[in-house]
C-alpha positions in Angstrom: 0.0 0.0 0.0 2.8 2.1 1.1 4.3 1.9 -3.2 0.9 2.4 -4.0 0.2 5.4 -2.4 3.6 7.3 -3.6 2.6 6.4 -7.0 -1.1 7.6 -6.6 0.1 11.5 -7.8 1.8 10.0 -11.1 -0.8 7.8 -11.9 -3.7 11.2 -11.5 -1.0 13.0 -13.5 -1.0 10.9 -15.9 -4.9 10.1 -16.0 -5.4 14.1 -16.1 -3.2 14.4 -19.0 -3.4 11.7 -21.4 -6.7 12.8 -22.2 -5.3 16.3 -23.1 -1.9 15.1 -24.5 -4.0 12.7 -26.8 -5.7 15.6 -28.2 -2.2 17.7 -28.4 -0.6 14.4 -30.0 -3.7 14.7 -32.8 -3.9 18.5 -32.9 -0.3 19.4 -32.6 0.6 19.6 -36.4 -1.9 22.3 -36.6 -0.6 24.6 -33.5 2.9 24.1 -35.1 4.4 26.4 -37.7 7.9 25.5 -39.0 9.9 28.1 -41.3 12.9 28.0 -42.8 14.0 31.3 -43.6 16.1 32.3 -46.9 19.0 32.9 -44.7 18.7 29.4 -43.1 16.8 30.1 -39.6 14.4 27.8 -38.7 12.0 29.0 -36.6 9.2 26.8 -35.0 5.7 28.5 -33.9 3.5 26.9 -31.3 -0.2 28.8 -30.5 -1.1 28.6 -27.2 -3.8 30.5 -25.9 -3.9 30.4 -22.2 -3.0 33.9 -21.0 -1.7 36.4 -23.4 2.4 36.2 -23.4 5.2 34.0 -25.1 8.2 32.4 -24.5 11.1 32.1 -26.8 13.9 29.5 -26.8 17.0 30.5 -28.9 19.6 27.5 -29.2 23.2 28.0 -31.1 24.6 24.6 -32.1 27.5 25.6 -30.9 28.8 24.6 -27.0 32.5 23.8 -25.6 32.9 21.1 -27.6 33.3 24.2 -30.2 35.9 25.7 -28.4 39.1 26.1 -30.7 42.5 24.4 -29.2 44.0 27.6 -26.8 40.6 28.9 -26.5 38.6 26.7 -24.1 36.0 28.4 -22.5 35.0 31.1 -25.6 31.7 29.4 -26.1 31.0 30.4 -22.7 32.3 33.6 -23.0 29.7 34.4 -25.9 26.7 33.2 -23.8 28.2 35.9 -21.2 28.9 38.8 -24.0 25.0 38.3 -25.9 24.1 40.6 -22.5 26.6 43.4 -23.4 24.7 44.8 -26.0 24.4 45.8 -29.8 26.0 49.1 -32.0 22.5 50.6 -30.9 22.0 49.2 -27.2 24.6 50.0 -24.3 26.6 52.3 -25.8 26.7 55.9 -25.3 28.5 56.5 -29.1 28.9 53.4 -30.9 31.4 54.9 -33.7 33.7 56.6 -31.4 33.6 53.4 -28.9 34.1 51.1 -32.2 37.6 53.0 -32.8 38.3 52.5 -29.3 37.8 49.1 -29.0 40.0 48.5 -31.7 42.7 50.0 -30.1 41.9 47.9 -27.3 42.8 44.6 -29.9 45.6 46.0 -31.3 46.7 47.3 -27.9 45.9 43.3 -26.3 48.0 41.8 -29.1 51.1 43.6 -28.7 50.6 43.2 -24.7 50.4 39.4 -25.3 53.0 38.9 -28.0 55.6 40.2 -25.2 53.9 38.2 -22.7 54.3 34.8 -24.2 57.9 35.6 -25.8 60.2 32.6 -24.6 63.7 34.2 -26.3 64.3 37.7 -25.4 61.1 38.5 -22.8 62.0 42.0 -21.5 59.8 42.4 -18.8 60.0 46.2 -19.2 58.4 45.7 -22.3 55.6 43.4 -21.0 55.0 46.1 -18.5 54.8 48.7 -20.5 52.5 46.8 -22.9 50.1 46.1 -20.5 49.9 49.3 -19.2 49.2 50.5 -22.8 46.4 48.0 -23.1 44.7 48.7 -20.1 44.9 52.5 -20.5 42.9 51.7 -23.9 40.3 49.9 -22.2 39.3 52.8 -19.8 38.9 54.6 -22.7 36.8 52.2 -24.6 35.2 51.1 -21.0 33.5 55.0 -20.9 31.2 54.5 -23.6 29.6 51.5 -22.5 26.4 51.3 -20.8 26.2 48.9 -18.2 23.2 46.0 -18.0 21.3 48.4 -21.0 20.1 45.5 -22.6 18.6 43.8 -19.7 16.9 46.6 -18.5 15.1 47.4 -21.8 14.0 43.2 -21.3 12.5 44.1 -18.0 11.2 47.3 -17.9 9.3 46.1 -20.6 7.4 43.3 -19.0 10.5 40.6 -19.7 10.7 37.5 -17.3 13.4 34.4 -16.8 16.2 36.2 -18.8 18.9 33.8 -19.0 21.1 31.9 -21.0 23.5 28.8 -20.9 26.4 27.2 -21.9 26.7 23.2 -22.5 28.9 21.4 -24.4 26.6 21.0 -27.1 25.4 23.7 -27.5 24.3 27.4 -25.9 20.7 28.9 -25.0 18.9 32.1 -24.9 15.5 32.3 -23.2 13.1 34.2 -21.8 9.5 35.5 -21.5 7.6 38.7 -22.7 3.6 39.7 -22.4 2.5 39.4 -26.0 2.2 42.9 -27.0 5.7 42.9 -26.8 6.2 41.1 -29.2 7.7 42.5 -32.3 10.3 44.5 -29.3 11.7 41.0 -28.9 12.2 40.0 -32.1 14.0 43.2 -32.8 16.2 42.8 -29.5 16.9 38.8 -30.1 17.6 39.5 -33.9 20.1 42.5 -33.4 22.6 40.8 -30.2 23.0 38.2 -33.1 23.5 40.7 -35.9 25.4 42.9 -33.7 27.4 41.9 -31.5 29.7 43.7 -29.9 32.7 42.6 -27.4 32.0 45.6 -25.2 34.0 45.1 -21.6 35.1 41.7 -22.9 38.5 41.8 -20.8 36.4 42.9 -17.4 34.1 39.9 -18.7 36.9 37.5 -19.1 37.8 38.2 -15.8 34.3 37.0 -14.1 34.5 34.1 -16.2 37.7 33.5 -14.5 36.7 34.0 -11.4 33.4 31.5 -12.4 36.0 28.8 -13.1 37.8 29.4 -9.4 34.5 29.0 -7.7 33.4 25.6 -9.5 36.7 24.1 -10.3 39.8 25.4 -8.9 37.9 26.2 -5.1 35.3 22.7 -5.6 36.7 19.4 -4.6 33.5 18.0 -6.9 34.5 20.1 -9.4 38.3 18.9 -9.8 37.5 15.7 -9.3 34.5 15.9 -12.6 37.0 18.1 -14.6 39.6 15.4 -13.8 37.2 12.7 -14.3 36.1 13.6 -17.7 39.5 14.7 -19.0 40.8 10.9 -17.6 37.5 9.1 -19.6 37.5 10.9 -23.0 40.7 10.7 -24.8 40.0 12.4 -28.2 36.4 13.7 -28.6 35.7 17.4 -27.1 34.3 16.4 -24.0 37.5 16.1 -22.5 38.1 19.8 -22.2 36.2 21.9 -19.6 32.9 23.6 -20.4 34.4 26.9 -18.2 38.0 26.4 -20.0 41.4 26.4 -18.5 43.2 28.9 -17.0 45.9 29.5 -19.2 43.3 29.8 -22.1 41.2 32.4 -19.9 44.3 34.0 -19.6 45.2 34.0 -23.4 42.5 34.6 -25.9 41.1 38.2 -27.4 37.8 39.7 -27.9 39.1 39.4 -31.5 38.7 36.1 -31.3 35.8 35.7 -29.7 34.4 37.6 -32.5 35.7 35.4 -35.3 33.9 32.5 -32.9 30.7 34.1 -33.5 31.0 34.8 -36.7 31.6 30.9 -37.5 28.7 29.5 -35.1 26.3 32.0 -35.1 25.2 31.9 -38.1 21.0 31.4 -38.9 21.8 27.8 -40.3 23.7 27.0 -37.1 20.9 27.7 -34.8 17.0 26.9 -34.5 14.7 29.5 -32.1 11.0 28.5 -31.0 8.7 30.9 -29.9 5.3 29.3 -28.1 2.7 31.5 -26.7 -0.8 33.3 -28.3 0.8 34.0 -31.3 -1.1 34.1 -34.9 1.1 32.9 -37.2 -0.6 34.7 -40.2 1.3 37.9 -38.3 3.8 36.5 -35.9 5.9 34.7 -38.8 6.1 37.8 -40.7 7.7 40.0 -38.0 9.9 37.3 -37.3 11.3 37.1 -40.9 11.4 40.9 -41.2 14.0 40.9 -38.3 15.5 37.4 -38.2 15.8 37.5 -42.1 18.2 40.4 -41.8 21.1 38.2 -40.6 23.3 37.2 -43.4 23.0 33.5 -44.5 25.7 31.4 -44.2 27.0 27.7 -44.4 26.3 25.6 -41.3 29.7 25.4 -40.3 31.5 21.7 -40.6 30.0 19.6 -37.3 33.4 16.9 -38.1 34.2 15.9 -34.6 37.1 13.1 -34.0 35.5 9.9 -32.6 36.2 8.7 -29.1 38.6 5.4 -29.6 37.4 2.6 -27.8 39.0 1.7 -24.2 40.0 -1.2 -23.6 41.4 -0.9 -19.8 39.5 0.4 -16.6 40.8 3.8 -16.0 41.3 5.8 -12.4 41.1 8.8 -11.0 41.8 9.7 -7.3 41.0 12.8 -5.4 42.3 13.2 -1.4 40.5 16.2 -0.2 39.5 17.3 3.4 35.8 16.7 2.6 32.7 14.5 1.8 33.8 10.9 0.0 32.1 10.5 -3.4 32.3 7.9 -5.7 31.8 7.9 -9.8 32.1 5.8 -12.2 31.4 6.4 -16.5 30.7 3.8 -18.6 31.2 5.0 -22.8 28.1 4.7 -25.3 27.1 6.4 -28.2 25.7 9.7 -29.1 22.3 10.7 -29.5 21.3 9.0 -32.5 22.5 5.5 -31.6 19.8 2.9 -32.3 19.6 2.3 -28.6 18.9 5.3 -27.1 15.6 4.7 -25.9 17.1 1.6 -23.9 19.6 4.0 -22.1 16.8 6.2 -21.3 14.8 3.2 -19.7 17.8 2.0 -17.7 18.3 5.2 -16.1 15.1 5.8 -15.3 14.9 2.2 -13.4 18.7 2.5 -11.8 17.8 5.8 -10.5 14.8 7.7 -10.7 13.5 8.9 -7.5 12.7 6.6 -4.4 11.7 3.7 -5.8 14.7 3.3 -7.9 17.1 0.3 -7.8 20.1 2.1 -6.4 18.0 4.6 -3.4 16.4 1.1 -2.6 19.2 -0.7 -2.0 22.4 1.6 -1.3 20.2 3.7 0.2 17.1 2.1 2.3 18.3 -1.2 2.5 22.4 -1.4 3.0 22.0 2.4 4.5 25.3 2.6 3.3 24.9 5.8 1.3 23.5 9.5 1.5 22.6 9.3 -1.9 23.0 7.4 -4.7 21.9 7.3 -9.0 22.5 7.0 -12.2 21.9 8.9 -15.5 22.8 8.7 -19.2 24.6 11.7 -21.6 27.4 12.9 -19.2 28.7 15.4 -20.2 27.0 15.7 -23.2 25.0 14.2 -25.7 25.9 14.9 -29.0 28.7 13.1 -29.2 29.8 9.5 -28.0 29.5 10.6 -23.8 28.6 8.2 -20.9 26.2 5.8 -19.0 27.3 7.3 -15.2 26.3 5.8 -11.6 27.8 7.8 -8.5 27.4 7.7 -4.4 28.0 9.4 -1.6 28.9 7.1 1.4 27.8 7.7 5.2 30.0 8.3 7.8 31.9 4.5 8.7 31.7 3.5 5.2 34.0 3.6 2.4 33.7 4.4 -1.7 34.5 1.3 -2.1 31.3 -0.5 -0.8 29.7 2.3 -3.1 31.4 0.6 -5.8 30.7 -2.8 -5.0 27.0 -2.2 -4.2 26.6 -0.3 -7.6 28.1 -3.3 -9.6 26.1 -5.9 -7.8 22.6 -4.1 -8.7 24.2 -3.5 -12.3 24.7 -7.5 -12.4 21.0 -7.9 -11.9 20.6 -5.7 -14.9 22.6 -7.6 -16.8 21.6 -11.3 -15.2 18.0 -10.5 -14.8 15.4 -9.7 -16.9 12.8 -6.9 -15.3 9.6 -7.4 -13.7 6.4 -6.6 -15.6 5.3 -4.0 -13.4 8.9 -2.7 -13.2 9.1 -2.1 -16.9 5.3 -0.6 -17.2 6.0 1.8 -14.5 9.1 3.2 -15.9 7.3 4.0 -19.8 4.6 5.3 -17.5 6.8 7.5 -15.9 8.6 8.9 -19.0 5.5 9.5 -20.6 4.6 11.7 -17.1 7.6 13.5 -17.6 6.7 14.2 -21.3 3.6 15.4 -19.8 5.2 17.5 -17.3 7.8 19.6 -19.8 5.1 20.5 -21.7 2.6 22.4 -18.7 4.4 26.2 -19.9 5.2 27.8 -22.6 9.0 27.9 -21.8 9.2 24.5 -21.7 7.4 23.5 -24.8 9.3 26.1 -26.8 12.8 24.5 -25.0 11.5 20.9 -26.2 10.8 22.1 -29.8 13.5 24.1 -30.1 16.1 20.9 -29.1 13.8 18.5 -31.1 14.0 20.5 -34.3 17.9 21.5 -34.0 18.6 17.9 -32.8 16.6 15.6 -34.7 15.5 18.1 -37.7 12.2 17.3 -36.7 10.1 18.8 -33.3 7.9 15.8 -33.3 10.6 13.6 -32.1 9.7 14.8 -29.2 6.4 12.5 -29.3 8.7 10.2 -31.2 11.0 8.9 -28.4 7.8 7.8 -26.3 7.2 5.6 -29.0 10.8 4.5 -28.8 10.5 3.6 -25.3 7.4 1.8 -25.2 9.1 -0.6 -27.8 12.0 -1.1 -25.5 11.8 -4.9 -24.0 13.7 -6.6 -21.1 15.7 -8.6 -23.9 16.9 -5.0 -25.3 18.0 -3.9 -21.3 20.0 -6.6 -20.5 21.7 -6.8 -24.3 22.9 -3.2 -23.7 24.0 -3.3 -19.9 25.9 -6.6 -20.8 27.6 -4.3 -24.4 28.4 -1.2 -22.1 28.8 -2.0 -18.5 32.4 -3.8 -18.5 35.2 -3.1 -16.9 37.5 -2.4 -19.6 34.9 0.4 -20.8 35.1 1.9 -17.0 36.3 5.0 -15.7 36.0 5.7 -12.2 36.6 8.3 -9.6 37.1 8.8 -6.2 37.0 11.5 -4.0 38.4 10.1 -0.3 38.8 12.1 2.6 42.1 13.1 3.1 42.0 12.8 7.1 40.8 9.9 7.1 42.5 6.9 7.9 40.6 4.4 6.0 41.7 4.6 2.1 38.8 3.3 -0.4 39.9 0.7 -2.1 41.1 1.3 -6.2 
């Protein structure tokens, strides 16, 4: 009764909504618009009537696994600089600040070239060119307007203004009363028109800063950064989202600029806009200020594979905190064949209470704090990994983690699921499919990821019909192909004042 009752909110979710998703799933094609503009945008359209405002979702294929060698970290740093402003926004005179910035550049470059010398540094020289370059920057910094672009968003009714970096790609988003609407297309189309890398030194510096607070100041985070870097030897994921130091320290709002210029290009991204929009009007204000970018080819998405492993692999962390334990197993990107069965054991290995690994790590061996498992880390365009982690009590060790973790992973791959198991996890995903689709900003992040993703939005309806095919046969087949040792990674973070050393 106890099950029953925790289930009893998912199973009236799911009664309420199937009802209105079954009607969505049937009307849907007619409340979606998709246009590909001459200039290769492709913007999706969703009507939905409920209250009288929209939500936008902007995504730039185009994430850390971008980042040019010596320049990790500039994807970021364009998520960061879209908030800076345009020639016409934040800027007090844009020509005279455009010739000052340029002296900023030309000012950075010679500051740099003396910095990085190896034969003949003369640190006179260095000195002197950074004072030069700094000097430029006050004077370029006295044009800018600071936080103008937000404040036009907000004063003018604009909610949830963010944006966000992954490795795969980087997102814009947020929400405006409908009235406002052909303001927002103007504002979104012109920070990708014009951008400009206003304060992109002072920027560079937060970003820095950003890194020291997750990485270089985190246990967690030097043990991940290490982790990934150990796991992936040749595709991107094995450089940091934030970016290293050294790079921080190296590259030029000149090239940041030529960054742009390659990946944010119309063809390159997808934005979807979902609210009480007509698109007998909407469409056309889009394409009068979206179609003003220049066209150009979607830049070359050539990535080199991941080679196979063939050994377990190791990394160990002594800090003065918390144990954790992690481990990775590699699979295949997005598009693999099998995707849907990675998504199902997730789900059953670790979603919420009544998952495999809380049950038994957690409830029954009471040997953990915490403990689950999820697929796509770090990313899922490209080949990335299946990952499990825990976080032992007091008195016990990462390696009973590890040994708990692997015994409920042999059931998976020993024996098949239960009936009820396997129903309840499909019914679940479709819940959560439910769910994502209750506001306007999350619809229009669905589409948006479908339709850059897949080249299709109704994918998104698509990989339920993936899941329900999924069978017990297909879950053990995969967790048998992918969880070996020889594809394994795993991390440990061990308490460096303790006495008791987990096991490697």
């Amino acid at each position: 009764m106890r099950r029953l009752r925790a289930y009893l909110p998912l199973l009236l979710l799911l009664c309420l909504g199937l009802q209105a998703f079954g009607q969505d799933l049937a009307s849907f094609e007619k409340r979606v618009t998709v246009k590909k503009l001459a200039n290769g945008l492709t913007i999706v359209l969703c009507r939905r009537t409920e209250s009288p405002t929209f939500s936008f979702f902007t995504i730039v294929d185009a994430g850390s696994a971008q980042d040019p060698k010596g320049e990790t970290g500039i994807a970021h740093m364009m998520e960061h600089m879209a908030f800076k402003g345009t020639y016409d926004i934040g800027t007090t005179n844009y020509p005279a600040e455009k010739i000052a910035l340029a002296k900023v550049e030309t000012a950075y470059a010679t500051y740099r070239n003396e910095r990085l010398k190896v034969i003949g540094r003369d640190e006179a020289k260095v000195a002197a060119a950074k004072k030069a370059w700094e000097e430029a920057r006050t004077a370029a910094d006295k044009y800018a307007v600071k936080n103008a672009y937000g404040k036009i968003v907000e004063e003018e009714g604009g909610v949830g203004m963010n944006a966000s970096t992954s490795y795969d790609s980087t997102q814009y988003f947020y929400s405006m009363p409908i009235n406002r609407f052909q303001l927002w297309a103007y504002l979104e189309s012109d920070r990708m028109m014009h951008p400009v890398m206003r304060e992109f030194y002072k920027e560079r510096d937060v970003v820095t800063e950003e890194r020291r607070m997750r990485v270089d100041s985190s246990p967690m985070g030097r043990a991940l950064e290490q982790f990934t870097s150990v796991a992936f030897d040749s595709n991107p994921y094995h450089r940091p989202t934030v970016g290293y130091p050294g790079d921080l320290r190296y590259f030029s709002a000149t090239q940041a600029l030529q960054f742009f210029d390659k990946y944010y290009v119309p063809s390159n991204m997808v934005i979807a806009v979902v609210g009480d929009l007509d698109p007998a009007t909407a469409l056309p204000i889009m394409e009068k200020y979206f179609g003003r970018i220049p066209g150009k080819p979607k830049p070359d998405e050539y990535s080199t594979p991941e080679l196979p492993q063939n050994s377990e692999r190791e990394v160990l962390l002594k800090e003065p905190m918390q144990p954790i334990y992690i481990e990775g197993y590699h699979r295949p990107d997005y598009l693999d064949p099998d995707d849907a069965v990675y998504t199902v054991i997730a789900d059953l290995m670790s979603d919420g209470r009544t998952s495999r690994l809380y049950r038994s790590l957690v409830e029954k061996k009471k040997i953990a704090a915490y403990a689950a498992g999820f697929s796509g880390f770090p990313g899922s365009k490209y080949a990335n990994m299946f990952a499990f982690y825990g976080v032992p009590l007091p008195g016990h060790t990462d390696q009973e983690i590890a040994d708990a973790i692997h015994e409920e992973i042999d059931k998976v791959k020993t024996q098949d699921v239960s009936d009820a198991e396997l129903k309840m996890i499909k019914t679940r995903e479709r819940a959560s499919l439910i769910r994502s689709l209750d506001s306007n900003a999350g619809l229009a992040q669905n589409l948006a990821v479908m339709e850059l993703r897949y080249g299709n939005w109704q994918e998104l309806f698509n990989q339920l019909n993936a899941i329900d095919k999924v069978t017990k046969a297909d879950i053990r087949r995969v967790a048998n192909k992918v969880f070996v040792s020889t594809n394994r990674t795993v991390g440990y973070i061990e308490n460096s004042n303790a006495a008791t050393k987990g096991a490697k």
